[in-house]
C-alpha positions as CSV (number, residue, x, y, z in Angstrom):
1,X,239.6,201.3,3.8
2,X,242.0,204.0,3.4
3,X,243.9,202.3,0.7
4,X,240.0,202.6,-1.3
5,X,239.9,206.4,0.1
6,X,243.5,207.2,-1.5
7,X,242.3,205.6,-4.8
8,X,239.3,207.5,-4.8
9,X,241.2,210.9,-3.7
10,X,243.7,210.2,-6.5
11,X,240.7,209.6,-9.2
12,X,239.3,212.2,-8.1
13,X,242.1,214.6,-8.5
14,X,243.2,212.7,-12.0
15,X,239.5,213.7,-12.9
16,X,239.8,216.9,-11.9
17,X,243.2,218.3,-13.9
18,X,241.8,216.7,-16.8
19,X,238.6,218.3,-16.6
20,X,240.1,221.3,-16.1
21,X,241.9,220.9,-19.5
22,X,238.2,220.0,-21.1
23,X,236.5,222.7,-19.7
24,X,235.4,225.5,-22.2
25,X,232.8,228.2,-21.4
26,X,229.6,226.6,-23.7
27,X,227.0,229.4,-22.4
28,X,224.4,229.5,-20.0
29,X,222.2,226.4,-19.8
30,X,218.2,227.3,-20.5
31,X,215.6,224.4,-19.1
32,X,213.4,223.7,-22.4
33,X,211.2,221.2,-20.7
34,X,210.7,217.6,-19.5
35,X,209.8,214.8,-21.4
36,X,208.2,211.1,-19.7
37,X,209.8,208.3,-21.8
38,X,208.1,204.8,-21.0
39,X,208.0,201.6,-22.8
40,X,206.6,198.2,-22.1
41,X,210.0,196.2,-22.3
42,X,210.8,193.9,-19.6
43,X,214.3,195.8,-18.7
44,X,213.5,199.3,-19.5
45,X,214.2,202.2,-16.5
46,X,217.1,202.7,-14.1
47,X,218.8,204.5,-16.6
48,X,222.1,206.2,-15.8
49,X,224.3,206.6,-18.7
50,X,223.3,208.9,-21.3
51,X,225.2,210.8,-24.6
52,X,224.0,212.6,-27.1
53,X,224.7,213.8,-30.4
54,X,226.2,217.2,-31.1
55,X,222.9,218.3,-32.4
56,X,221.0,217.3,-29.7
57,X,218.6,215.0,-31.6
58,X,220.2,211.5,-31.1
59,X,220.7,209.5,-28.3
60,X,222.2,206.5,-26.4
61,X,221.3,205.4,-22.4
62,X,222.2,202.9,-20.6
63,X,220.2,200.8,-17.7
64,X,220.8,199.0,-14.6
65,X,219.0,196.3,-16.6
66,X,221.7,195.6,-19.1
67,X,220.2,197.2,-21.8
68,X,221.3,200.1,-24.3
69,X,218.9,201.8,-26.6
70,X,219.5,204.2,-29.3
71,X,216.9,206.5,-30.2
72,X,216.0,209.7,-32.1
73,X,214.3,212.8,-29.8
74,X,211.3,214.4,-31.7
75,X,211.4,218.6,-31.0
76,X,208.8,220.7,-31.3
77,X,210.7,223.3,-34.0
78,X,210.1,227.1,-32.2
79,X,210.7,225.5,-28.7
80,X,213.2,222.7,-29.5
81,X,210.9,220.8,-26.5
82,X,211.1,217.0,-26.8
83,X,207.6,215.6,-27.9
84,X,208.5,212.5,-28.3
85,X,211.0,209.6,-29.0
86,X,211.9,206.9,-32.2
87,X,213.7,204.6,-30.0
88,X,214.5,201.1,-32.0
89,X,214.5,197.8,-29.8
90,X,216.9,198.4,-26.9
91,X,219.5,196.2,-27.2
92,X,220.6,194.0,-24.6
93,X,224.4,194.2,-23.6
94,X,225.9,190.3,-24.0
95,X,228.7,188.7,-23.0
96,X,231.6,188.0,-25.9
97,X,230.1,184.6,-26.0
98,X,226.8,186.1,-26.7
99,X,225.4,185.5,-23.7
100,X,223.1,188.3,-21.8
101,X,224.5,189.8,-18.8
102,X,222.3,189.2,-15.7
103,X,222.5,189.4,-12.2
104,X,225.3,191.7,-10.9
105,X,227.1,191.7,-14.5
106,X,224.3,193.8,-16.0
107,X,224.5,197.0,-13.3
108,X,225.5,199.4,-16.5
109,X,226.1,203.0,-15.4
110,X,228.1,205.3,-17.6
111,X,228.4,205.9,-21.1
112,X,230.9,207.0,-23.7
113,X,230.2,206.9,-28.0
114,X,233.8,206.9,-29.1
115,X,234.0,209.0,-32.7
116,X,233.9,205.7,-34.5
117,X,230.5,205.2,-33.2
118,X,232.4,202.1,-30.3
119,X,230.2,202.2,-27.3
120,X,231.9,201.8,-23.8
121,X,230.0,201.1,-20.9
122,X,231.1,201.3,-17.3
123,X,229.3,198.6,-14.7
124,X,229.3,198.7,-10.6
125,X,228.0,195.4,-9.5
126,X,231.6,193.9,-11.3
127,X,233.7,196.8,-11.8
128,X,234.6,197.2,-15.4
129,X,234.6,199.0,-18.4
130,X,233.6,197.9,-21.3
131,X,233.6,198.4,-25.2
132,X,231.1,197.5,-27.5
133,X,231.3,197.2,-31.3
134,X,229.3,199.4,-33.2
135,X,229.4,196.5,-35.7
136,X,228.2,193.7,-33.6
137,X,227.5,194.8,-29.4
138,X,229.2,192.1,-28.2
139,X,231.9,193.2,-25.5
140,X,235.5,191.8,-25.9
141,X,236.9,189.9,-22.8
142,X,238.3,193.4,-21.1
143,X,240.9,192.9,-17.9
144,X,240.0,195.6,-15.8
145,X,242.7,197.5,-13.7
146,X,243.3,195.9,-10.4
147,X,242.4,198.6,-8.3
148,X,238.8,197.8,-9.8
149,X,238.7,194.9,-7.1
150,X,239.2,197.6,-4.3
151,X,236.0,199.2,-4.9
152,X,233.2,199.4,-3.2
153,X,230.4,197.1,-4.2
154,X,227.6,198.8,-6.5
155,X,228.9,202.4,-5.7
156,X,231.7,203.0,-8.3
157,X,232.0,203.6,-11.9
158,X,229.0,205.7,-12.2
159,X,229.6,208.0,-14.9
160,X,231.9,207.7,-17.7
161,X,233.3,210.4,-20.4
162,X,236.3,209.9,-23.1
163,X,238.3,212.1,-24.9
164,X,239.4,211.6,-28.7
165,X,241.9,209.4,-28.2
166,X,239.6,207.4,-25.5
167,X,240.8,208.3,-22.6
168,X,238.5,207.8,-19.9
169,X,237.5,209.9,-16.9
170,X,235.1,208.0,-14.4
171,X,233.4,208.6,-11.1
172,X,233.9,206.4,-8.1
């Protein structure tokens, strides 16, 4: 236990000083509106992981179900309120071998759209991070650090931002 609580004081402070050096002054933020986003599919919800393009119009989630969708936002053009969504078939994350994740393998939680359009996706039930191919969505075999196995079970990894040069900052 306190070998976990120095890991997560370290990440913490790690996170913090780089953070810091991220950290510009963007404005105020202004609430727009909400927006009710449903679909039918069999592993949509529990999403946690969400980016967004720099004009605001794309996006990419992630859900507990082992799923990613892409999608477009539809704005209404004086408010810039979301109307609606163009979301294609959410993709299922797999296995390199093609197979689906299930079970605890498919507990995605963060998200981070490297420049080159590489998706990487933190999970809590196994403790990884993984990268996705823009080209093909299947995820590499990864090792994960071993300090991964120290964490807590479904209560780590549960947001995820990169830098440039894909360097990752994470929540535990």
């Amino acid at each position: 236990m306190r070998r976990r609580s120095a890991v997560a004081l370290i990440a913490l402070g790690l996170a913090a000083l780089t953070l810091a050096g991220w950290a510009k002054s963007p404005g105020k933020a202004v609430y727009v509106g909400s927006y009710r986003w449903t679909s039918a599919h069999e592993r949509f919800g529990g999403f946690s992981g969400l980016e967004l393009s720099a004009d605001g119009a794309r996006f990419w989630t992630v859900g507990d179900g082992g799923i990613l969708a892409l999608g477009q936002f539809q704005r209404d053009a004086a408010s810039g309120m979301i109307t609606g969504t163009s979301v294609f078939e959410p993709l299922i994350l797999r296995f390199a071998d093609g197979e689906a994740t299930h079970d605890i393998w498919d507990d995605a939680e963060g998200l981070a759209v490297a420049d080159n359009g590489d998706i990487f996706v933190s999970f809590e039930g196994i403790h990884r991070i993984w990268r996705f191919f823009v080209s093909c969505f299947l995820a590499p075999a990864c090792p994960s650090p071993p300090d991964f196995g120290d964490l807590q079970y479904n209560s780590a990894l549960t947001a995820l931002a990169s830098d440039a040069s894909v360097k990752f900052v994470t929540l535990l």
